[in-house]
Every structure is written in C-alpha cells, then in structure tokens.
C-alpha positions in Angstrom: 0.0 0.0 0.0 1.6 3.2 -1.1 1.3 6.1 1.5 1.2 9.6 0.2 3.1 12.1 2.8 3.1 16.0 1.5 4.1 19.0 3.5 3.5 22.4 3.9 5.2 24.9 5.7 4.8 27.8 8.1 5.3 31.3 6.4 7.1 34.8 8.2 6.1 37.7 6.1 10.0 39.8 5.9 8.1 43.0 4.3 4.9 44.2 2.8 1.1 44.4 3.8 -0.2 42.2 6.8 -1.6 39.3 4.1 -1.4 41.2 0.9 -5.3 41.6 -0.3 -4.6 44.9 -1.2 -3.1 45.0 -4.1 0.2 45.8 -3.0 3.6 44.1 -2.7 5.4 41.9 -0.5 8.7 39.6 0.5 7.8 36.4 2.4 10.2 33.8 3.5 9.2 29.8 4.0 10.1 28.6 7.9 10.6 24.5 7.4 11.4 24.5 11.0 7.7 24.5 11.7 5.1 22.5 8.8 2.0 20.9 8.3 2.1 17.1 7.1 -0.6 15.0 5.2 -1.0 11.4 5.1 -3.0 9.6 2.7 -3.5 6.1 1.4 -6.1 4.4 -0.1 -8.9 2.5 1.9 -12.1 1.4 1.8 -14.0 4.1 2.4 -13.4 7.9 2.6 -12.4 8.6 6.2 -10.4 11.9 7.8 -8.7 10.9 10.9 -9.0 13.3 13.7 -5.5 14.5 14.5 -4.2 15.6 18.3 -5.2 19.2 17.8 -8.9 17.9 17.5 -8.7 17.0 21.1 -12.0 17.5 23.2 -10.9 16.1 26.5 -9.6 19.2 28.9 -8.4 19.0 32.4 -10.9 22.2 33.3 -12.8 24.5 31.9 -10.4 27.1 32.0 -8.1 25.4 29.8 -11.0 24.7 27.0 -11.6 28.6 27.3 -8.2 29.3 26.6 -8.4 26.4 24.0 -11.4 28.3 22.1 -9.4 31.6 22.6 -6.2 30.9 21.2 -7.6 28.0 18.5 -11.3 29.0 18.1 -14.5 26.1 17.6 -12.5 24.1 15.2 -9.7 22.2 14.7 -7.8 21.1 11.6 -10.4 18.7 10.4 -12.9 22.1 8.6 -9.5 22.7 6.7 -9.1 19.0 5.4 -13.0 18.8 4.9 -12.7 22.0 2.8 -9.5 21.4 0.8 -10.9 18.2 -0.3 -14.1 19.6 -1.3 -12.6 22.5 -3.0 -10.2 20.0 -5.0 -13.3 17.6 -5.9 -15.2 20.8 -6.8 -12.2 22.2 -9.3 -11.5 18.9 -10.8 -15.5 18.8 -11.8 -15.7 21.8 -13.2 -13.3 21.4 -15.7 -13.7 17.9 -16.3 -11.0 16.3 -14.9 -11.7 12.5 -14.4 -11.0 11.1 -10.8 -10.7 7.6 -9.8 -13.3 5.7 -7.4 -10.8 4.8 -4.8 -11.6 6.2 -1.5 -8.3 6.8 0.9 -8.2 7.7 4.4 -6.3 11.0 5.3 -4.8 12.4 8.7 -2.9 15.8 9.2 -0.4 16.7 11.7 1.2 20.1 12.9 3.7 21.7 14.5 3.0 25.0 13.3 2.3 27.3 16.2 -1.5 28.2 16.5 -2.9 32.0 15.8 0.8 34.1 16.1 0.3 34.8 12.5 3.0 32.0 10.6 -0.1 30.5 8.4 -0.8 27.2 10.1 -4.4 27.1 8.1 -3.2 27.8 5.0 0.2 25.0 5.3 -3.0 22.0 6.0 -4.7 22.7 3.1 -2.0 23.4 0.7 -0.4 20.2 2.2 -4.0 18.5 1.4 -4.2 19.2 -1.8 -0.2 18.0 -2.8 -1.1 14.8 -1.4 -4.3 15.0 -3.0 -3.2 15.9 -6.1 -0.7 12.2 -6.1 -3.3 10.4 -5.3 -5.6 11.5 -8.3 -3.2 12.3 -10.7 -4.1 15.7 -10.7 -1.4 18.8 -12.4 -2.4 21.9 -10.6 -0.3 24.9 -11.8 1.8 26.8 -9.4 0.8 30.2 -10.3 -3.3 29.0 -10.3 -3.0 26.8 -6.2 -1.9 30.4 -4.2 -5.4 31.6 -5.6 -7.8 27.9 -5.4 -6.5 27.9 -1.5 -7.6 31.4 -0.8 -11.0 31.1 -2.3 -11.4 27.9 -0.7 -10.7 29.5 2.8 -12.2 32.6 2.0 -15.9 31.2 0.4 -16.3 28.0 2.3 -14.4 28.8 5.4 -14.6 32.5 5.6 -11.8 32.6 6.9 -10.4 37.2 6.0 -6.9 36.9 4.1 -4.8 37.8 1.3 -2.5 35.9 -1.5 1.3 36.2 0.4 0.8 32.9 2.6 -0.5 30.7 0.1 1.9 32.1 -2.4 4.8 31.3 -0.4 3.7 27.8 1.0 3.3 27.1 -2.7 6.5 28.0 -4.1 8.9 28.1 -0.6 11.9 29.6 -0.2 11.8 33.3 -0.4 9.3 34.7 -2.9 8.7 38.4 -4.3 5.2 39.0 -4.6 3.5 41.8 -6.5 -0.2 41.8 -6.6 -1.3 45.4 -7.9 -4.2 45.7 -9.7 -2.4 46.5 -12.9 -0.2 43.5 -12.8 -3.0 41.1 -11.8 -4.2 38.3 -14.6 -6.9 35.8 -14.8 -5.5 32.0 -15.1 -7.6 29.1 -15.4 -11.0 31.1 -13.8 -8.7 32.4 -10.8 -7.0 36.0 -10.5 -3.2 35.4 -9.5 -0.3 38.3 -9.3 3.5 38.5 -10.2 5.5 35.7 -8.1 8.9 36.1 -8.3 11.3 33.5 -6.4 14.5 35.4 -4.5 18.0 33.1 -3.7 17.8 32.5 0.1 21.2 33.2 -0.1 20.4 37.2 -0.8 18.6 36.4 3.2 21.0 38.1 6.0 20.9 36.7 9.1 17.2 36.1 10.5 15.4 35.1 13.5 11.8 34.7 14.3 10.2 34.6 18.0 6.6 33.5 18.9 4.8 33.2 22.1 1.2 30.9 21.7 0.3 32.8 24.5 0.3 35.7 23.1 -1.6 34.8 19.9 -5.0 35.9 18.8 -6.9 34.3 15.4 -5.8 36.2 12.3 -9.4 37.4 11.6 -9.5 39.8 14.6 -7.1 41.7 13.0 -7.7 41.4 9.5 -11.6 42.0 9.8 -10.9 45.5 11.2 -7.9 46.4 8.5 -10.1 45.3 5.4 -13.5 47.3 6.9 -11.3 50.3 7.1 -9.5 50.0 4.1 -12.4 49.6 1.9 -14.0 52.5 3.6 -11.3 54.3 2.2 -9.5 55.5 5.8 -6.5 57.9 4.4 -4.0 56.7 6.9 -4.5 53.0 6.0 -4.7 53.3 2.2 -1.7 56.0 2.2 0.0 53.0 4.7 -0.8 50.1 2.0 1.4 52.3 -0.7 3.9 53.2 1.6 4.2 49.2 2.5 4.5 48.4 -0.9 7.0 51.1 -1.6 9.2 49.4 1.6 9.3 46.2 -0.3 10.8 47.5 -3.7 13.3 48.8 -1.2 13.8 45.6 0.5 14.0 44.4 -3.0 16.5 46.4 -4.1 18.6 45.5 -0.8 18.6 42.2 -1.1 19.8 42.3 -4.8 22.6 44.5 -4.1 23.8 42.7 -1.0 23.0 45.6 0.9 22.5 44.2 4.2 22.7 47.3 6.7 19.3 48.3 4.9 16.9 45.4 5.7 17.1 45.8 9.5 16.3 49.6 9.3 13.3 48.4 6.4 12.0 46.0 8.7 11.5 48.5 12.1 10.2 51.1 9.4 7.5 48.0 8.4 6.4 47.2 11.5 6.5 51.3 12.4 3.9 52.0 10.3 2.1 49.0 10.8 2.1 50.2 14.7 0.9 53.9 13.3 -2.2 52.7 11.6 -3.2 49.8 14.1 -4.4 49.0 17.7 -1.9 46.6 19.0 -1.8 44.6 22.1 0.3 45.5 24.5 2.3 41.9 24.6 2.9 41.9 21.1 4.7 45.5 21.1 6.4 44.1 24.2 7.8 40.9 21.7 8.8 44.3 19.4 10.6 46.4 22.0 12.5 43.3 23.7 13.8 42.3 20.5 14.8 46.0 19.6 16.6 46.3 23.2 19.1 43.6 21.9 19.9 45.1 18.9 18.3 43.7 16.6 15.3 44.8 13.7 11.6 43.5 14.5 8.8 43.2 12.6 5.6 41.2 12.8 5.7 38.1 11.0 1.8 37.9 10.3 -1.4 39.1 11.8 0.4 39.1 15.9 2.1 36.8 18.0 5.3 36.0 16.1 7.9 38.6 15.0 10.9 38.4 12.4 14.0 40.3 12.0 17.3 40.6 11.7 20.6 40.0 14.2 24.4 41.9 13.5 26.1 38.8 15.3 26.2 36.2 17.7 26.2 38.0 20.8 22.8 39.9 19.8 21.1 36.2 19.0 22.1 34.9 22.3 20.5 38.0 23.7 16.9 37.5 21.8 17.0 33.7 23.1 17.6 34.6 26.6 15.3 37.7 27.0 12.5 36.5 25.2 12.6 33.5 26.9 11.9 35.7 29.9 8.7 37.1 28.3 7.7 33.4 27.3 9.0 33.4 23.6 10.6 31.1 21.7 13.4 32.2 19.2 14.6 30.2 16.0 16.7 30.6 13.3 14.2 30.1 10.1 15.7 27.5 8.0 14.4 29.3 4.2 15.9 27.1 1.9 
C-alpha cells in the first residue's frame, strides 16, 4: 500500500502588507522549522482521521476557554474537509476525471496556533499536494496560491490575502507583487507577479513566537479590510507606503546591501504600529527584540515577530530575553 506524505510549511512575512489583499507588494520567507504534514492512502472508504489538535478532552474549563481563545470552535479537520471539497469541486468543473478509490487522510502540525505563521493555509495546501498524487491531478503553481484562498475565503470565511498561500506554494523566499495593474486571470482564478529570490540574498534572521500571546488572524484582518475599503486615508496611504518598503527591501537584497533590511524591517512594522491597535504583549515581543539590537517586525497578523541579528552575541540576547517574556526564538531555516 503506497502512502502519500506532503508538507507544507509555516510562512514569516519579511516586508509588505499584513496578508497582501490589497493590491500591494510583498517579501515572504518559508520557515521549514515548523510545517503541516498530510497522510494519505487508499482505503475502503473515505475517512479523515482526527489528528491531536482535534482533542476535546480538557483538564478544566479554563483550559477549554483558553483552548477556544487561542484556536477557536474548530480544529484542523474544517481545513481538510474544505481542501478536499474544494479539490473535488475544481476537478469537476473542468472535467477532470478522478478515480473511485476512496483513501483515508490524517494531518499533523507543529505550526504554532494563531501568532500569525499561516498554520491554516500550510493544512490545506499540504491536502491538496497529497491529493493531487493520489488522483493524478497537475495543478499549476501560479493558479494553487489563488484555489486555496477562495477555498478559505468562500467555504471557510476565513479574511486573508494571496502572500501565505503564495509562499507555501513556491517556498523559499518569494517576491510578490499583486497590484491591480499586474494582476491576470488564469484558469478562472486571478493570481499576481510571483517572483522567487536566492535564500542566499537572506541576511541573518530570527523569528520569535509566544502561543500565549496569539490571537486568530481574523481579529485583525476584519478590522484592517472594513477600514481600508471605507477608504481610511491613513490605512490606504499606509498600504502604498508598504509596498514602496518592499521594492526597497527588493532592491537591498539584490545588491547585497545588508545594513538596509534591519532599518526596512523596524520602518514596516512602524507603520504598521501607526495605523493599528496593538496589544500590548505583542509590542512588548517588538521592543525586547529592539533592546538587543536587533530589527523587528511582525511576522503575520500578531504573535510572532521576524527580523534581523548583527552577530552572535545579539542572537544569544533574543533567546535569553524573550525567553523571559515566554518566547521562543529560532533561526528560520528558508531554503
């Protein structure tokens, strides 16, 4: 019996918009220190396994309420449901045959929950590589970014943008541009200009998360998008001005300019600051990391930050004082 194993992996945004669904640019970098993993095989019937982050046996009922805080109502088993209705559902409507075997399908993750490093997204892309094996199934690089999101976004509705699904799909470090001008319609879905960077361009990074300090990526994104499309000054003006950050970054990174990302990266997360309400324990993550020398950003929607370190003495710093506000610090492995 052949089993089918695919992975996906978490995502740290190094510039741009929060998610990218508004039409502006971004740099994202792949973190294969933390994925999502499918595993499929055939049986005989169509069964999806519950995996341990399904678990509905709590010690009290304080820890379920923090369970429903940091994770919501539902565990991975909507994302695998979804994925492998979305995939069924594209495969129909352009006539692409499927077998009749059934298989039975089982994710796991290690991807920490709500800080914003696309744990979601890496189950469902990681669905459909494995689903696409088992069928048979070629789904285009450029077209899977933008099947995901609708998939999250009209059966889930679940708020986000392009960037994660982008960079899950292509890994590594990715250039993303997704104005309106630039946009283009491939097989039914809209998808933008995705351009794939050398990791080796990468100075050095680091990215710290804290579970406890994480919040679902709606909360934030729901807010943003109301705002933006009511046509708030300060948070359009701030989506160009992120956007003109990562053709800087760009531009760094291409020239070996290495003493500019650090500076491009506090200016990101500066304006991010300017235009949003943020809790007070992620600005802590911020300012700790700053107080060691090193650049911060946010890494997604909150909970997780990304930067930049000068040298060995300023990374042993981040790991010992974040560890004292309950962080953990990693160096990403991109490539």
């Amino acid at each position: 019996m052949e089993i089918i194993r695919r992975r996906a992996y978490a995502r740290a945004g190094l510039i741009g918009n929060p998610s990218d669904g508004y039409n502006g640019k971004t740099i994202s970098v792949i973190v294969k220190n933390f994925w999502a993993e499918i595993t499929l095989y055939e049986w005989d019937r169509l069964e999806i396994v519950p995996s341990p982050n399904d678990e509905s046996v709590f010690r009290s009922i304080h820890e379920l309420s923090k369970d429903v805080r940091l994770h919501g109502y539902y565990g991975g088993i909507r994302l695998v449901k979804a994925a492998i209705k979305g995939f069924a559902d594209y495969c129909t409507q352009r006539g692409l045959r499927l077998h009749e075997r059934n298989f039975s399908i089982r994710y796991e993750t290690n991807i920490p929950r709500q800080v914003g490093l696309a744990g979601s997204s890496a189950i469902i892309v990681a669905a459909f590589r494995a689903l696409m094996d088992f069928y048979g199934i070629v789904i285009s690089k450029r077209v899977l970014p933008s099947l995901v999101l609708s998939i999250e976004k009209d059966q889930l509705g679940i708020t986000a943008g392009l960037q994660d699904r982008v960079a899950q799909v292509y890994e590594g470090c990715v250039f993303m541009d997704f104005a309106k001008d630039v946009m283009r319609t491939e097989d039914g879905f809209v998808c933008g200009v995705y351009e794939p960077m050398p990791p080796e361009l990468l100075p050095p990074l680091y990215v710290a998360y804290s579970t406890d300090f994480g919040e679902p990526t709606e909360i934030f994104h729901n807010n943003l998008r109301y705002r933006f499309d009511s046509g708030e000054s300060a948070v359009v003006d701030a989506m160009q001005s992120f956007a003109g950050l990562t053709v800087q970054m760009k531009a760094a990174l291409q020239s070996g300019e290495h003493d500019k990302i650090g500076p491009l990266m506090d200016a990101n997360f500066n304006l991010r600051r300017s235009i949003c309400q943020l809790p007070k324990e992620h600005i802590l993550m911020i300012e700790t990391a700053r107080g060691c020398g090193a650049s911060a950003k946010f890494a997604g929607s909150g909970g997780a930050i990304i930067g930049t370190y000068p040298d060995e003495t300023v990374f042993e710093c981040l790991r010992t004082e974040m560890l004292k506000i309950g962080c953990s610090t990693v160096r990403p492995i991109v490539s």
